[in-house]
N, C-alpha and C positions, 0 to 999 in steps of 0.2 A: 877103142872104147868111145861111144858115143855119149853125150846127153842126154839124158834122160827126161823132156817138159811135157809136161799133162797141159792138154788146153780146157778148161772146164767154164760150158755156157751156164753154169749154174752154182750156185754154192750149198754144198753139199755138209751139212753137219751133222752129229750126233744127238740124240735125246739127253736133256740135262740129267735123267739119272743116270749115265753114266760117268760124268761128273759125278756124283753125290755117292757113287758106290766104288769110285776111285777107280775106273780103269782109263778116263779121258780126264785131258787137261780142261778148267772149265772155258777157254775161248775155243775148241774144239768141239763145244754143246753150243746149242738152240737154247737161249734165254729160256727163263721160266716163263715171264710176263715179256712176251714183245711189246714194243709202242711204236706206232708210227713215230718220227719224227727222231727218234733215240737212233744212237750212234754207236755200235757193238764191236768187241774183236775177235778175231778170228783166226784159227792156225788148224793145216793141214800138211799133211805129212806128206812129201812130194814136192820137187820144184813145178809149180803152177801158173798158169795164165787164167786171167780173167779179164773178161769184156769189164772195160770202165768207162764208155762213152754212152752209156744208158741204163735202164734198170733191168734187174735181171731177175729169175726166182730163187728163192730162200730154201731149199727141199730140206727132207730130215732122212737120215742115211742110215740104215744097220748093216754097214758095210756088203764088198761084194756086189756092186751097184743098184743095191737095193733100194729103193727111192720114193719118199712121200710125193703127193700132189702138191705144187705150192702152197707154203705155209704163207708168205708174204712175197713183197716186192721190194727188192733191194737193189742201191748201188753200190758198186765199193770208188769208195775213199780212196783205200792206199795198199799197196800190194807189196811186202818186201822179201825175197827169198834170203834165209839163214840157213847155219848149220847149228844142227843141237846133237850133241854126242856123236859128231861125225856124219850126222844125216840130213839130208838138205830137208826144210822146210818153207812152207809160207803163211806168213804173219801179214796181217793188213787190217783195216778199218772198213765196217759198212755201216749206210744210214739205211734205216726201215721207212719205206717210204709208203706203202698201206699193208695193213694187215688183212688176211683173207681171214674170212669164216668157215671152220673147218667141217661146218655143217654143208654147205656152196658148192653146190654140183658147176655152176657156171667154170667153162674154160678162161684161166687170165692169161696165158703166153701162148702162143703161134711161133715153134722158136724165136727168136729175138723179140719179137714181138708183141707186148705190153698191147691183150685186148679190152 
């Protein structure tokens, strides 16, 4: 039996109403209001990797890798993998560091890439 590690170049969450309609934990949702500058937490189901030596994109996920355009630009802080009810997870901190207009056809990442 192997381990099981997802590498993910992007942080991948859920829409806040699913929070609000109770099927996600709410650090598993996309704030209501982002702010640049604001400092968010985060938890996904999966032991994870994240790039932490620059900024990376915020996307919104309806699972099945279903995936918005960057909502914003974030780093992560702190990355810790736990177990909750016997299944490994990752908990961590990110700062928003600009928010994109979801109007903005402009492209912001080039994989890693911050354009």
């Amino acid at each position: 039996m192997g381990v099981q590690v997802e590498y993910n170049p992007d942080l991948a969450l859920r829409n806040i109403s699913e929070f609000k309609n109770g099927t996600k934990k709410k650090e598993e949702c996309i704030p209501e209001n982002l702010k640049t500058g604001q400092v968010y937490e985060f938890l996904k189901k999966g032991q994870r990797n994240y790039y932490i030596e620059g900024e990376l994109p915020l996307l919104e996920t309806k699972g099945n890798q279903q995936l918005s355009k960057p909502l914003a630009s974030i780093i992560i802080l702190k990355s810790t993998h736990l177990l909750i009810n016997q299944e490994p997870w990752t908990k961590g901190k990110y700062k928003v560091i600009e928010v994109f207009d979801p109007n903005d056809k402009k492209i912001h990442f080039n994989g890693f890439t911050k354009v």
